[in-house]
C-alpha positions in Angstrom: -16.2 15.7 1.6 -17.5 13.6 4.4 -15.1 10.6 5.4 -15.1 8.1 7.7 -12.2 6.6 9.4 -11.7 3.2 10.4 -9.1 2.2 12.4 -7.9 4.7 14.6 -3.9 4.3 15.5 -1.4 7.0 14.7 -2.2 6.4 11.1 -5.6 7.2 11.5 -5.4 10.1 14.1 -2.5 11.8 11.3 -5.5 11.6 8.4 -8.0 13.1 10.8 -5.6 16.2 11.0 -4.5 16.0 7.8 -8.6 15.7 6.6 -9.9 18.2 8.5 -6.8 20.4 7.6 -8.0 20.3 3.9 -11.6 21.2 4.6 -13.1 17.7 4.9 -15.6 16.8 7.9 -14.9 13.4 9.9 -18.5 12.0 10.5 -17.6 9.1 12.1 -14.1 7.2 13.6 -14.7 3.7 14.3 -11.9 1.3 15.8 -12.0 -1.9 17.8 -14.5 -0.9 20.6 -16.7 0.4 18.5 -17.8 -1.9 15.3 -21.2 -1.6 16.0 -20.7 2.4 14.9 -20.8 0.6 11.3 -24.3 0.5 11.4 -25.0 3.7 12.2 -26.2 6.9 10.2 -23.1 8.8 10.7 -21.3 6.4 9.2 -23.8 5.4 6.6 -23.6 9.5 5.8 -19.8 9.2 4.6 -18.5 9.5 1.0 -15.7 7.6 1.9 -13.7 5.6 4.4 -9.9 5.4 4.7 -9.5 2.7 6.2 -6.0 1.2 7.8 -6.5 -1.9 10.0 -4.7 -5.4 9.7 -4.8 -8.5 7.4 -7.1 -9.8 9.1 -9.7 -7.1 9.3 -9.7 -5.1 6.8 -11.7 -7.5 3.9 -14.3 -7.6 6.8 -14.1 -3.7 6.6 -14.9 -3.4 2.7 -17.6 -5.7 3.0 -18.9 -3.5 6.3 -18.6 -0.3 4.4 -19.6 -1.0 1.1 -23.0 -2.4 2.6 -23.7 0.8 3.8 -22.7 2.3 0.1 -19.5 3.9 1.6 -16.3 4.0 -0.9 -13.2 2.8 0.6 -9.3 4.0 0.6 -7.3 1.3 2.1 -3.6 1.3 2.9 -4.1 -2.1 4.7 -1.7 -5.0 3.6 -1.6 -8.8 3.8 -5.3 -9.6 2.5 -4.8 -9.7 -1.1 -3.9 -13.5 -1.6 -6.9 -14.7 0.4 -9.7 -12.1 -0.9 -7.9 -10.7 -3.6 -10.4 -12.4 -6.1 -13.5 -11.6 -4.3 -12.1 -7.8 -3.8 -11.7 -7.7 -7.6 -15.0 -9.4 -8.4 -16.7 -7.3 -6.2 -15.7 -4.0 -8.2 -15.8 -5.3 -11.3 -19.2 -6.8 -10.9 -20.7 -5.8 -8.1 -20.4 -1.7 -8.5 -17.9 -1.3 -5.2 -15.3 1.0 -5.0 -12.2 0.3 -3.4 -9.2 2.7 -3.7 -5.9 0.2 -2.1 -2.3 1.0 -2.2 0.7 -1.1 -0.1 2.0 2.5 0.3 0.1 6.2 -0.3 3.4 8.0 0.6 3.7 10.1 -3.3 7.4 9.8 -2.7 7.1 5.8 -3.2 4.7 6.2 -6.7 7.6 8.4 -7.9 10.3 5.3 -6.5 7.9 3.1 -8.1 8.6 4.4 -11.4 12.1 4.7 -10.9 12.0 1.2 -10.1 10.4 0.1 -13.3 12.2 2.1 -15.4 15.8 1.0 -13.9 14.5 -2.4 -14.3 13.5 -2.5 -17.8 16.8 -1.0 -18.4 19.0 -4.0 -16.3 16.4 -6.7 -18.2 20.1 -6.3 -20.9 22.4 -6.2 -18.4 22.1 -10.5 -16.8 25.4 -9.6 -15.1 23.4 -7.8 -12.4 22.1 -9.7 -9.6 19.2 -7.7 -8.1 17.5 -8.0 -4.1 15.1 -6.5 -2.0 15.8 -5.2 1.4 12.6 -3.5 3.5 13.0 -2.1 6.8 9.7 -1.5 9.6 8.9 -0.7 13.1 8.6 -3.8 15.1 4.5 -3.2 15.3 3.9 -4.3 11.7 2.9 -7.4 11.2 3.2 -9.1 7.9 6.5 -9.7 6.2 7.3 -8.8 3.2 6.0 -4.9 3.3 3.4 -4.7 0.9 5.3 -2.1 -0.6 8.0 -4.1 -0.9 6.2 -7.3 -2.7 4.6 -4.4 -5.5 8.3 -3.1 -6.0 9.4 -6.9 -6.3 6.3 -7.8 -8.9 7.1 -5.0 -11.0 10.8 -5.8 -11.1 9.6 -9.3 -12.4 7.7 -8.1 -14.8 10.0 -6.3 -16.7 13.1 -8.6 -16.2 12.7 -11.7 -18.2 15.2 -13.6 -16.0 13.4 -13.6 -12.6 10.4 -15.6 -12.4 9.0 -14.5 -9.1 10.2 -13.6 -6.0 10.9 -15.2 -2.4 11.5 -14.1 1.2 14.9 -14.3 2.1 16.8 -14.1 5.6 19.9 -12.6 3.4 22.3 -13.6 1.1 22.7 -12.2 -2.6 20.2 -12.9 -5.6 21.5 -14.5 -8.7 18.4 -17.1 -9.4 15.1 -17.0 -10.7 13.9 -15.6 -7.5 14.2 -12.3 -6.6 15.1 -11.9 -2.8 13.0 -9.6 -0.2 15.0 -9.5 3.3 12.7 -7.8 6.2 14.0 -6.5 8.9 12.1 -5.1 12.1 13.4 -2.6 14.2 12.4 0.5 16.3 9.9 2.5 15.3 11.4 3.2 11.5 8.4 3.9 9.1 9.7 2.2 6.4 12.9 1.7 4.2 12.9 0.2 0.7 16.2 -0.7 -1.2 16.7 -2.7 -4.3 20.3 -3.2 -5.2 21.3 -4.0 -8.5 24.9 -6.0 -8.3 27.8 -7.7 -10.0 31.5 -7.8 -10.1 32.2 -4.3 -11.2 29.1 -2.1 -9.2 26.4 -1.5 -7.5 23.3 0.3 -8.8 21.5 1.2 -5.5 18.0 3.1 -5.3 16.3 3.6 -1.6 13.1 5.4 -0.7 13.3 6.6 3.3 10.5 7.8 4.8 11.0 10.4 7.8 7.3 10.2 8.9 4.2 8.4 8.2 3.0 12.1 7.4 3.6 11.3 3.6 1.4 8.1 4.3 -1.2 10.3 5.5 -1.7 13.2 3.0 -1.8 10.9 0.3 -4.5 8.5 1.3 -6.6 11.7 2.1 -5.5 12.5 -2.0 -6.8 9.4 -2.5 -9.8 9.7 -0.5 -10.6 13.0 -2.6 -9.9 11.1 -6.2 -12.1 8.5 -4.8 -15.1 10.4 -4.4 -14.9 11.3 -8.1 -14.0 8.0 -9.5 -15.5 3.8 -9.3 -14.3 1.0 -9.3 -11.1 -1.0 -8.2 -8.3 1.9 -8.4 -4.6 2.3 -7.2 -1.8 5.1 -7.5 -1.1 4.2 -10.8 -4.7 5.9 -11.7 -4.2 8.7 -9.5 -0.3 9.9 -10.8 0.2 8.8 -14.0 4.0 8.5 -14.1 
């Protein structure tokens, strides 16, 4: 497979190992000094671009690639309530394909259905106050995690006493609103912890990642289910827990 990457951090350099580990040819790498590489045939020759920038960029990026009839795999975060409805339209209507996840790491898609599971279970048990604690290195810049506010939405969704979720700077849940603390320190690739408690317990579930290595491998896996597949997809198409 021929992939493209755009953005070209730590992130980026770990896929082009991890890529070209699995057999797959990098035909072009484009980052901030280089957009006009977007308009070249090397680029224009990918199957698909993983693509991991910032809010602000990346929509610009999908709109870049897809011009050129390149597939995308983001793991960019922070876009989705200004462009989310043109993202959508666009790959419902408009034939693009854009493969996003707040978090490729398969370790979080197996937390992800713990956490839905646990919390269809504690929707009977209102004597549970739940919160949402999510820990990065100081470099990221939007707050919550996008993992973090997917954990939070699917919490919501399956517990009929919360009817949304809020940022918090601490403090215990117990409302309507499910509380998301961030914290920034170091260079820790991420944290997630949802704590389910009340007078008696605690019910605590935490994914910790060691390395962004689990980031890496599976947004190449995504890249290679991309290739085969159209449309507006997500990890819940490529692991069916």
């Amino acid at each position: 497979m021929r992939i493209a990457l755009i953005g070209y951090g730590k992130m980026g350099r770990m896929i082009e190992e991890i890529a070209r580990s699995r057999g797959h040819e990098i035909v072009s790498i484009i980052d901030i000094d280089n957009q006009e590489d977007f308009d070249s045939p090397e680029f224009a020759s990918a199957d698909v671009a993983i693509e991991f920038t910032s809010p602000t960029a990346a929509y610009g990026n999908y709109l870049r690639a897809w011009a050129k009839g390149v597939k995308v795999v983001s793991g960019s975060t922070g876009w989705m309530k200004e462009h989310g409805d043109e993202v959508r339209r666009a790959c419902a209507e408009g034939g693009k394909t854009l493969f996003w996840a707040s978090n490729f790491s398969i370790g979080v898609a197996i937390f992800s259905a713990v956490n839905r599971y646990l919390a269809r279970l504690m929707n009977e048990f209102p004597q549970y106050d739940v919160e949402l604690e999510e820990t990065h290195h100081v470099h990221k810049l939007d707050h919550p995690s996008g993992t973090a506010i997917t954990l939070a939405e699917e919490i919501v969704a399956e517990v009929d006493r919360l009817k949304g979720w809020e940022e918090s700077s601490g403090g215990a849940g117990g409302g309507s609103l499910l509380p998301i603390r961030s914290i920034r320190r170091g260079e820790v690739p991420g944290i997630h912890t949802i704590r389910y408690d009340s007078d008696a317990d605690c019910i605590t579930i935490t994914h910790d990642a060691h390395s962004r290595r689990g980031f890496a491998l599976g947004a190449v896996l995504a890249a290679e289910y991309t290739n085969k597949h159209e449309g507006l997809l997500t990890i819940s198409d490529m692991f069916k827990f």
